[in-house]
Every structure is written in structure tokens, then in C-alpha cells.
C-alpha positions as CSV (number, residue, x, y, z in Angstrom):
1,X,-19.0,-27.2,50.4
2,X,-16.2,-27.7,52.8
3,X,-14.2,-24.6,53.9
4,X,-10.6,-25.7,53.8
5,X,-8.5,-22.5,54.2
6,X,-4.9,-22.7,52.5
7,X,-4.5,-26.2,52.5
8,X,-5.3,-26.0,48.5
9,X,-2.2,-23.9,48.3
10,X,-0.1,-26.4,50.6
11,X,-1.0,-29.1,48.9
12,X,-0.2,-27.7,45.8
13,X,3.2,-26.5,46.7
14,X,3.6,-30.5,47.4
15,X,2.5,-32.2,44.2
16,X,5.0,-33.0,42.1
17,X,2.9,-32.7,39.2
18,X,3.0,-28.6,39.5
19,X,6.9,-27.9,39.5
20,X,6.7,-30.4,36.2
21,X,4.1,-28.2,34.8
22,X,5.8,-25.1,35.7
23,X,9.5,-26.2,34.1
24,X,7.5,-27.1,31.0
25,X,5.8,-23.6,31.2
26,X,9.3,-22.2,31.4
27,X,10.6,-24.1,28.8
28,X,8.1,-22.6,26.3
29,X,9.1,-19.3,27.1
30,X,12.7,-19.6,26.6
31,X,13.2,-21.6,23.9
32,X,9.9,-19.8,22.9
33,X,11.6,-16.4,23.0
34,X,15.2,-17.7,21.5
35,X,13.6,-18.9,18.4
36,X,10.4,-16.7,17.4
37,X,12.5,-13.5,18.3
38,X,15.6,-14.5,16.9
39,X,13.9,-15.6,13.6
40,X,11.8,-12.9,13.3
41,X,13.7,-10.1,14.0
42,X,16.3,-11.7,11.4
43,X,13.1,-11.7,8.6
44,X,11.9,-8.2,10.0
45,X,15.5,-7.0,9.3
46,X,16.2,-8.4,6.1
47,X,12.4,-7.5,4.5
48,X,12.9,-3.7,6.0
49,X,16.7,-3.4,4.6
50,X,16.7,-5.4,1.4
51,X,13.0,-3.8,-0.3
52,X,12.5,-6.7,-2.7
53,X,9.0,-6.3,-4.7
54,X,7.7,-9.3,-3.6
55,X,7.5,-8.0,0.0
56,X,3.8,-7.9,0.3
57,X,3.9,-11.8,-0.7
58,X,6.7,-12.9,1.6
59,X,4.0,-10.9,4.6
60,X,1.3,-12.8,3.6
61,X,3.3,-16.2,3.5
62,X,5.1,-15.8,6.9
63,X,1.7,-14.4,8.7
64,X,-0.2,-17.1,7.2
65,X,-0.3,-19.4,10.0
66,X,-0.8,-16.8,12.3
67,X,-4.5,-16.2,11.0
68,X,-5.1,-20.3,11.5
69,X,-7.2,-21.4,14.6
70,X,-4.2,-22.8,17.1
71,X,-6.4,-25.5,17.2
72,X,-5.7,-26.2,13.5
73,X,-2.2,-25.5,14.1
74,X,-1.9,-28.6,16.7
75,X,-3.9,-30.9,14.4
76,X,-1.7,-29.8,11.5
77,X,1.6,-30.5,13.8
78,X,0.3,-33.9,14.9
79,X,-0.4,-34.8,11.7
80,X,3.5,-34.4,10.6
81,X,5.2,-36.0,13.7
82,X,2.4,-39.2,13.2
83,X,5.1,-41.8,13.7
84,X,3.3,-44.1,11.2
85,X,2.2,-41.7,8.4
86,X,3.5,-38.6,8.9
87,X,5.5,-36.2,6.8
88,X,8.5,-35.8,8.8
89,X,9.6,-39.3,9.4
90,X,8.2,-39.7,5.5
91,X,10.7,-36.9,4.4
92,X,13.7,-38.4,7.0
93,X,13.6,-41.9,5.2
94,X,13.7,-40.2,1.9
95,X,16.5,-38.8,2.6
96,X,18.3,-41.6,4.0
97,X,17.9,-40.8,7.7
98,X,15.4,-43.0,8.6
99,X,18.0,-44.4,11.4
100,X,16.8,-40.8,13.2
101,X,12.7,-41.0,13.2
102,X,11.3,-41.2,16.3
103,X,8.1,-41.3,18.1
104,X,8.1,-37.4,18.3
105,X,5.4,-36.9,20.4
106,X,5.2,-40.0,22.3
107,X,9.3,-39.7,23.6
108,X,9.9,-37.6,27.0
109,X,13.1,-36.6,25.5
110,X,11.7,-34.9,22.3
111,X,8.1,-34.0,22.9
112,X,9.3,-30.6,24.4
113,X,11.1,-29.7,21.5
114,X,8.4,-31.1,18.9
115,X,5.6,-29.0,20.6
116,X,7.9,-25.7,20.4
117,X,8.2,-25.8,16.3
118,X,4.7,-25.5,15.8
119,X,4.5,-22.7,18.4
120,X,7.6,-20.8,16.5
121,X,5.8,-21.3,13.1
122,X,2.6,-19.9,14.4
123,X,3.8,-16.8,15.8
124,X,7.0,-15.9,13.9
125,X,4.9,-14.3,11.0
126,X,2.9,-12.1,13.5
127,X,6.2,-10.7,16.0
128,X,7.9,-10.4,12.5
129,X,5.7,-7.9,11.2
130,X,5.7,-6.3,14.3
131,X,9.0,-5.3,14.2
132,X,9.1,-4.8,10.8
133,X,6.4,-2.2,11.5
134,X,8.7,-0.4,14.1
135,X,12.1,-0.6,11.7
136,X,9.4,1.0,9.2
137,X,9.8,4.4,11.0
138,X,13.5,4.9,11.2
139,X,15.2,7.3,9.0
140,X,17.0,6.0,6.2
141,X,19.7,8.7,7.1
142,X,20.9,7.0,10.0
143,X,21.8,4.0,7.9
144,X,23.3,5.7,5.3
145,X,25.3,7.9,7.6
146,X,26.7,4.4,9.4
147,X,27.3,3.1,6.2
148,X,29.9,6.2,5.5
149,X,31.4,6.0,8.6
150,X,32.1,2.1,7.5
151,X,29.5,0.1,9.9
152,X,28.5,-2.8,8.4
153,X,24.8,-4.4,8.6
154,X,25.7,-6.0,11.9
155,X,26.7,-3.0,13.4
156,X,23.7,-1.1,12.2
157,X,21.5,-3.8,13.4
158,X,22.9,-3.9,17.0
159,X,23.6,-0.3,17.2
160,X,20.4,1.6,14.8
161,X,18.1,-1.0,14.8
162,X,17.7,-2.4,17.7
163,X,18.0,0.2,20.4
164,X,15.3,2.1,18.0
165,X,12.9,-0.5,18.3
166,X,13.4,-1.7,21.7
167,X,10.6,-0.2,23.4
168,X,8.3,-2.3,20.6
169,X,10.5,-5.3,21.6
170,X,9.4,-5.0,25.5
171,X,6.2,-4.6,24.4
172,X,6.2,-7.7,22.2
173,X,8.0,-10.0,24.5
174,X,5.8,-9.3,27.7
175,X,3.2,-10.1,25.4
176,X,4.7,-13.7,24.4
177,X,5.4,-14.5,27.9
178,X,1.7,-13.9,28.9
179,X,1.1,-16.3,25.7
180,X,3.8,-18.9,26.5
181,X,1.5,-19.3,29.7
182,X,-1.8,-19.2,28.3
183,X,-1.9,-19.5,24.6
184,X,-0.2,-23.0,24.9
185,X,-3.1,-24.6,26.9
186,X,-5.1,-25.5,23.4
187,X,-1.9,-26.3,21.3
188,X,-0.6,-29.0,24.0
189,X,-3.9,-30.0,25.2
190,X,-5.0,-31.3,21.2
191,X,-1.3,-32.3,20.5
192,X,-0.3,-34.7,23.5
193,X,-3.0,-33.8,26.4
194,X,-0.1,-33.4,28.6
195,X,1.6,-36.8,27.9
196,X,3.4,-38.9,27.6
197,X,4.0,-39.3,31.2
198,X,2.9,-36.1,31.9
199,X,6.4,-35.0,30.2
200,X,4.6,-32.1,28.2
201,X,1.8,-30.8,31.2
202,X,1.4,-27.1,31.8
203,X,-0.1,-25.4,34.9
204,X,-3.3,-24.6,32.4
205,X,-3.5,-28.3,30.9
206,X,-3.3,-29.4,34.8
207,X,-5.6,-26.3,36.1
208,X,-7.9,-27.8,33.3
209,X,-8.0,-31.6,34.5
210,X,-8.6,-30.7,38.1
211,X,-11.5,-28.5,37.7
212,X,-13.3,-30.4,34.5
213,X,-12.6,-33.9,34.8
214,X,-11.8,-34.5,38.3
215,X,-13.9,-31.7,39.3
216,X,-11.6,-30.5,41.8
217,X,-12.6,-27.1,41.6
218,X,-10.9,-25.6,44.9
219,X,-7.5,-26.9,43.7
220,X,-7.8,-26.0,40.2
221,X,-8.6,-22.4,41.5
222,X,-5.5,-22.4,43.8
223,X,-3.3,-23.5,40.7
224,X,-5.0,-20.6,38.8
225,X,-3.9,-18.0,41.3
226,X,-0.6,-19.4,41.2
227,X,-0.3,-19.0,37.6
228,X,-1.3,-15.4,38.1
229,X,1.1,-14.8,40.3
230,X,3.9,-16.1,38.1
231,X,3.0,-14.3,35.2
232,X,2.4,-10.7,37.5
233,X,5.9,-11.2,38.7
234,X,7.9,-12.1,35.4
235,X,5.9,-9.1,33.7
236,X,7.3,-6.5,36.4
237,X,11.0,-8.3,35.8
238,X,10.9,-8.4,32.6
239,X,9.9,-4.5,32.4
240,X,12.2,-3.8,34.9
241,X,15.2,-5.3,33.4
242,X,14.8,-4.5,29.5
243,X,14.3,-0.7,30.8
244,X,16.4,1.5,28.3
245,X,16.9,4.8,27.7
246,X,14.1,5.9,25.1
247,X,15.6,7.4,21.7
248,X,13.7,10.0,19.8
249,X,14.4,10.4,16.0
């Protein structure tokens, strides 16, 4: 064992490969965040204000996938982009779109996307319920006292729901962010193993190679510090920023 000081860390800062991994890390959180939240708050909102009977069902259906290994999940996903046999280019050409199917996962221009959607299906049904969990506890008298001063569901959404909810909503999101960073490892590493072209590698997929397959330990440590980092600092900015004034009811 060779004592090497920071040089781990200064060559890190110098390989390409990390900044790569790092966008795509980034990428996963936004576009991450955009859809899961956005979709479910939109299910949460519509299953807490409409009360259809079948509400224990739709639960079940929409956390479904959540209860699957994410393992399963990326097998599951790889199956359906397959550009030979799989269901989506199978259900394009039915449709007369066949002109559109691609090599999903095998295209640096659409394996980013392709690798979100299975991410958003996983973990819609869980955030979902989560809010739906929160919404659970307001007062039906605020709603019904917007309603008769003429506030529509938008309005009581934006103003009732979500400032009622939002300290769940921190909660939820600084937990995704810690997943968008960790959690993603075993869905890209079975889906594309970081390919093609290393156009889909994360800092964990890359942490991963150095230290088992290349047995680069020293630098896969460094790149794991890093990663800590990251996620210690976007944590405190995210709680710093979504700070709101608490509501009691």
C-alpha cells in the first residue's frame, strides 16, 4: 500500500468520466422530481378530494411497483425497450408509428429519458400515498369555506393544499434526492451498466467499477466522499430554500 495523499481527489476532479457521471446524477433528480412529484401529487389530490369507493384498489395498483425488488423493476424495463422484442416498439408499430422505434437503451440521445420512466413508475405509488397521507389530515372546513368564497380546485390546491402539506413535501423530496443518488445505482447498473458510451454512468455505477472490477480502491473511495459531499450540501439547500412558515390547523 502506497500513501498517495490527495492526488485521488486531483485526479478525480480531472477525469472526464466524473462530471459525466455527475450531470447524469443531476439529471435523475430533476426530471426525477418534475415527474414523480408532479404525478403524484396530482393522484394524491384527486384520490383525497374525489372519495371514490374503489380508493383502496387504486392504492394498491399505483403502490404496486413500489413493493417489487428495483432489481425486477430494471429487468421488467429492459424487457419493454428490447429493440427486437419488446413491448414498446411492439405497441409503436401497432399503431402505425413504427417510423419512431428506436434502440431505447442503446441511443445516447434517449437512454436518459428511457431510464427515468421506470424510476417514475417505481416510486410515484409510494410519494403518492405519502401525500395523500398528509392531505388526509386537513379539515374539510377549509375546503368548503374556499368553495363559498368561490375558489375553485386550483386555488384550493395552491393555496389549502399545498402550503398544509409542505413540511411532508420537504421531507419527501430530501428523501428522493438522497435516492436519485443512491437508489439508481442497481436500476442503471442491470438496465445499461452505464452504457452506451458511458452516456447513462452515475458516480455510484463508476464508484462501483473502480473499486470491484478494476480494484482501484483508493479512487473509488475518493469518488465516494465526493458523492457524500454532494448530497450533504444539496440536502442543507434544499432545507434551506423550501423553508416555510409552519401552519397549524
Amino acid at each position: 500500500m502506497t500513501f498517495v495523499g490527495f492526488r485521488n481527489f486531483l485526479r478525480m476532479f480531472e477525469d472526464p468520466i466524473i462530471w459525466q457521471a455527475l450531470k447524469n446524477n443531476l439529471y435523475f433528480m430533476v426530471w426525477g422530481t418534475i415527474i414523480i412529484f408532479g404525478f403524484s401529487l396530482f393522484f394524491a389530490t384527486i384520490m383525497a378530494r374525489k372519495k371514490y369507493r374503489e380508493i383502496g384498489f387504486y392504492r394498491i395498483i399505483f403502490f404496486f411497483p413500489n413493493i417489487l425488488s428495483i432489481i425486477v423493476v430494471g429487468l421488467i424495463w429492459k424487457f419493454i425497450y428490447n429493440p427486437s422484442f419488446g413491448l414498446l416498439n411492439a405497441f409503436m408499430e401497432a399503431i402505425g408509428l413504427g417510423s419512431f422505434t428506436k434502440v431505447w437503451l442503446g441511443d445516447v440521445s434517449t437512454v436518459m429519458p428511457a431510464l427515468v420512466v421506470p424510476q417514475a413508475w417505481m416510486y410515484i405509488g409510494f410519494y403518492m400515498l405519502l401525500l395523500f397521507a398528509a392531505m388526509q389530515n386537513i379539515p374539510e372546513s377549509f375546503y368548503e369555506s374556499a368553495k363559498l368564497d368561490g375558489a375553485g380546485e386550483f386555488k384550493q390546491l395552491i393555496h389549502i393544499t399545498i402550503p398544509l402539506i409542505w413540511e411532508t413535501m420537504r421531507t419527501a423530496f430530501v428523501f428522493f434526492v438522497i435516492n436519485a443518488f443512491s437508489k439508481t445505482f442497481n436500476l442503471v447498473y442491470v438496465v445499461t451498466r452505464g452504457g452506451p458510451s458511458r452516456s447513462s454512468e452515475l458516480l455510484t455505477t463508476y464508484l462501483y467499477q473502480n473499486a470491484f472490477e478494476f480494484s482501484n480502491y483508493g479512487y473509488a473511495t475518493a469518488i465516494g466522499v465526493f458523492l457524500f459531499i454532494i448530497l450533504f450540501v444539496i440536502s442543507i439547500v434544499v432545507l434551506k430554500f423550501t423553508r416555510a412558515e409552519v401552519y397549524e390547523y
